[in-house]
C-alpha positions in Angstrom: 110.6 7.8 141.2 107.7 8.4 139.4 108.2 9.2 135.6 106.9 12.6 134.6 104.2 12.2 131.8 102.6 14.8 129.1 99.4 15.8 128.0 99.1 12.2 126.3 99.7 10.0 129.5 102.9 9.5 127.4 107.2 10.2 129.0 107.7 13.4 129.5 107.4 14.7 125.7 110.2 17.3 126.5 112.7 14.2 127.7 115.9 13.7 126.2 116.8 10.3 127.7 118.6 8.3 125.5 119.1 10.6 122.9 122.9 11.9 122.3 123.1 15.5 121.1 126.0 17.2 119.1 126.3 20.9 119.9 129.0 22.9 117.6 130.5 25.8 119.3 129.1 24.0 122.4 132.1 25.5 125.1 130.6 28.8 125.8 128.0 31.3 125.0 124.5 30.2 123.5 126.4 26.3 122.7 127.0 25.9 126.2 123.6 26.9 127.4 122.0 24.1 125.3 124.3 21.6 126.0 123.8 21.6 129.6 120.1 21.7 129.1 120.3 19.3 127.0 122.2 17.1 129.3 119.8 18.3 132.3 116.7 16.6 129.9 118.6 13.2 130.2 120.5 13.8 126.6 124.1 12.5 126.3 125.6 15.5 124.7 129.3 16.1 122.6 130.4 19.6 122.2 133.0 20.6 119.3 134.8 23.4 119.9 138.9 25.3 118.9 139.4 27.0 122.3 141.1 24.4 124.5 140.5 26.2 127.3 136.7 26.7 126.9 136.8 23.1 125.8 138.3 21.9 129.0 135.8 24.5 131.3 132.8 22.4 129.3 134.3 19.5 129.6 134.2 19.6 133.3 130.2 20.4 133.5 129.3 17.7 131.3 131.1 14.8 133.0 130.8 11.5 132.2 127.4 11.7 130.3 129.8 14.3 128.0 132.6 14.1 125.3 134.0 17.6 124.0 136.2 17.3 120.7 138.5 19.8 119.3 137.2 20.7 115.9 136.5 23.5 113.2 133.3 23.7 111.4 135.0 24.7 108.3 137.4 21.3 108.5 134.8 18.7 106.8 137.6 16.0 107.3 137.6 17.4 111.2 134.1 17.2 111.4 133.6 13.6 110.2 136.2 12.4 112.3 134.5 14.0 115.1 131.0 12.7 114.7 132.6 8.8 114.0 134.1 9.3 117.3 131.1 10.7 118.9 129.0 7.4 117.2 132.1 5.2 118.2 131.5 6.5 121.9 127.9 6.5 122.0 126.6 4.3 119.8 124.0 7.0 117.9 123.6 10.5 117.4 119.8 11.8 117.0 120.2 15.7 117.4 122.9 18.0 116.0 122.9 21.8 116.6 124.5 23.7 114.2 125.9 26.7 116.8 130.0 27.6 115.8 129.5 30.9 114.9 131.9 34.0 114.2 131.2 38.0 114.6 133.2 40.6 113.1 132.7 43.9 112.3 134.0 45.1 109.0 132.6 47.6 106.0 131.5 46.2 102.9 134.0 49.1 101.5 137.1 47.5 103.2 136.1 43.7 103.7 138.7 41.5 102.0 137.8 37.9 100.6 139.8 36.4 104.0 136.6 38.2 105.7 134.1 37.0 103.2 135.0 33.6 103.2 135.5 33.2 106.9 131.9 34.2 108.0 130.3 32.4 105.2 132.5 28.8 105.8 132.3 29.1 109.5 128.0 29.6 109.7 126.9 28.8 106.3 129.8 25.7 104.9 130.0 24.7 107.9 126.7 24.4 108.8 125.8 22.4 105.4 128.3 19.7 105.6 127.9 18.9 109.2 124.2 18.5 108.5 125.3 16.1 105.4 127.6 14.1 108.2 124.8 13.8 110.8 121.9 12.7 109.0 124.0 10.1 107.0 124.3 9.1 110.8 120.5 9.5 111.7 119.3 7.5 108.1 121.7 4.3 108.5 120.6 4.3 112.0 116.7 4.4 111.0 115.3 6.5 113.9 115.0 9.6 112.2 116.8 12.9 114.2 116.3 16.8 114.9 118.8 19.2 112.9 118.6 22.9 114.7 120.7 25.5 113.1 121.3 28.4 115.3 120.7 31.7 112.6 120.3 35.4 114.1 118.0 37.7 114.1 120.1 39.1 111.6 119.1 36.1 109.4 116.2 38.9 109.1 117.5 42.4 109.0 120.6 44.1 106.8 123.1 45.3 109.6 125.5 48.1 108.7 128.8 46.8 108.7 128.4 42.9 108.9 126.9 42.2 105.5 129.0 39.2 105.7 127.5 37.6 108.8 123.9 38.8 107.5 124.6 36.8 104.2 125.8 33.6 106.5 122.7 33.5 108.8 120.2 34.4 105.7 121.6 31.3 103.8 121.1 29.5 107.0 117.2 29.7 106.6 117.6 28.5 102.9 119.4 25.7 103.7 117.3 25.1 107.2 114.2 24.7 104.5 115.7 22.5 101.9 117.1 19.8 104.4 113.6 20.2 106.3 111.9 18.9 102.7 114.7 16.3 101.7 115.2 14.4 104.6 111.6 14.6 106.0 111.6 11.5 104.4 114.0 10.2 107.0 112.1 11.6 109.8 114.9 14.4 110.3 113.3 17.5 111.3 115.1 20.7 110.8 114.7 23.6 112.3 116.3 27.3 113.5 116.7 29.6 116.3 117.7 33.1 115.6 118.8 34.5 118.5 118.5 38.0 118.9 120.4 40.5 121.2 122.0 38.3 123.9 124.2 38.9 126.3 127.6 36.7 125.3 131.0 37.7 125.1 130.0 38.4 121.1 128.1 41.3 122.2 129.9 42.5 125.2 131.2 45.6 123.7 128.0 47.0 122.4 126.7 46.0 125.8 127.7 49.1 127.6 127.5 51.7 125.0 124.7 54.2 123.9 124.3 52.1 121.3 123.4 49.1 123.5 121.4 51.2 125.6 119.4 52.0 122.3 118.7 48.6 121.2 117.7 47.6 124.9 115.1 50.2 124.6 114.0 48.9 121.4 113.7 45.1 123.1 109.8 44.7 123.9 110.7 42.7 127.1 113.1 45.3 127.9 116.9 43.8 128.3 119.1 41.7 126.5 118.4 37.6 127.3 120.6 35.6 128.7 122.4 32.1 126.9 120.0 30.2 129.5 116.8 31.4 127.6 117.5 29.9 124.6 117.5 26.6 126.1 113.8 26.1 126.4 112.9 26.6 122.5 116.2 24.5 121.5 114.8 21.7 124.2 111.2 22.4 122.0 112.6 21.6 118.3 114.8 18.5 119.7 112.8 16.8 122.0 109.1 14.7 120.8 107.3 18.1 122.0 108.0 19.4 118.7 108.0 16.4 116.5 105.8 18.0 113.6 107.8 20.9 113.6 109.8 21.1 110.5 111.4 23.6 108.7 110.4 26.9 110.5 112.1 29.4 112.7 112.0 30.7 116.1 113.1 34.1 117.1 114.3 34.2 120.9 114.7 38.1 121.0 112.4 39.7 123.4 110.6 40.8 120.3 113.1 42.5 119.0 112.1 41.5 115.3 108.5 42.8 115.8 109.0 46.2 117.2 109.5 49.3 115.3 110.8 52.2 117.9 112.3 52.0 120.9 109.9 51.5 124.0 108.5 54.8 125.4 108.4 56.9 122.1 104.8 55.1 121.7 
């Protein structure tokens, strides 16, 4: 077979051959999306995840290019553990993407410190020390490495009712900046997605509602996107095509972060 080349005469600059990927929350949703793409580009991919069940259902796509681990982002000790094993099985690890995320909907009248601390260890804590783990990975290895954290759109905008989550995802940028600066000198890139509205079991119930209906009128490209079209800007900030990309973000939303009415009342 003929290898595929790029603009440079150079492999396929979006290839992920012999690269192994760590996806966080990688058993459904957005996670599982990009760790099948991944895979598809040639990566050997690990998925963490706590649902067994969903972690079993991954488990069979990947195969035997795969490993999926049963671990929670705020467990540091879990988290180690899991990226030795994933090193121990694969002898490297040059991408990680930061995706375990929760959603809850709670007032900032009534949210209690359980609710507080929850959103903020699960996509802000979490995201921090599983960036330390990795790249202490990627440096003694010496071939540099691609962080992606996954934020939100909401990493943008002050949502009614999930302060909390708005809080976790803004922090994510922060820290998405200040890794990007310290460990260029390592030749880890880091980078984000923020996802806008797409269509996951986390937004199922506003799916159907006037309320969806609303914010799919409000979508430039008019619907909510699908876990499979995040893939190809993940593959973008992982893969050689985007090696001097570095700290900056992506919004994968349709436009949703650009428009100012709904479509129609223009």
């Amino acid at each position: 077979m003929t290898e595929s080349r790029d603009w440079n005469g150079h492999v396929d600059a979006f290839s992920l051959e012999g690269k192994v990927a760590l996806v966080t929350g990688g058993n459904r949703g957005i996670g599982r999306s990009i760790a099948l793409g991944f895979m598809s580009a040639g990566a050997r991919v690990a998925v963490t995840g706590r649902d067994k069940s969903a972690n079993a259902a991954i488990g069979e796509e990947l195969g035997s290019k795969g490993l999926v681990l049963v671990a929670d982002v705020r467990d540091e000790t879990a988290m180690e553990l899991a990226i030795s094993d994933i090193s121990h099985r694969f002898g490297r690890l040059d991408i990680l993407v930061n995706n375990a995320g929760i959603g809850k909907v709670t007032s900032v009248l009534e949210m209690s410190q359980v609710d507080w601390r929850e959103m903020i260890d699960t996509h802000l804590t979490g995201t921090f020390h599983t960036s330390k783990l990795a790249a202490r990975k990627m440096i003694d290895r010496g071939d540099g490495g691609s962080i992606l954290n996954i934020g939100s759109m909401y990493s943008l905008f002050g949502p009614p009712k999930l302060m909390h989550y708005a809080a976790a995802k803004a922090g994510v940028l922060g820290l998405t900046r200040a890794l990007a600066v310290e460990l260029a000198s390592y030749r880890i890139r880091v980078n984000a997605l923020l996802p806008g509205w797409i269509d996951t079991d986390m937004t199922s119930a506003v799916r159907a509602t006037t309320v969806g209906e609303v914010i799919r009128r409000k979508i430039p490209l008019g619907s909510f996107g699908t876990p499979d079209e995040v893939v190809g800007a993940a593959l973008l900030l992982a893969s050689r095509a985007g090696c001097y990309i570095t700290g900056t973000e992506i919004a994968v939303d349709g436009g949703y972060h650009v428009a100012d009415l709904p479509m129609g009342l223009i």
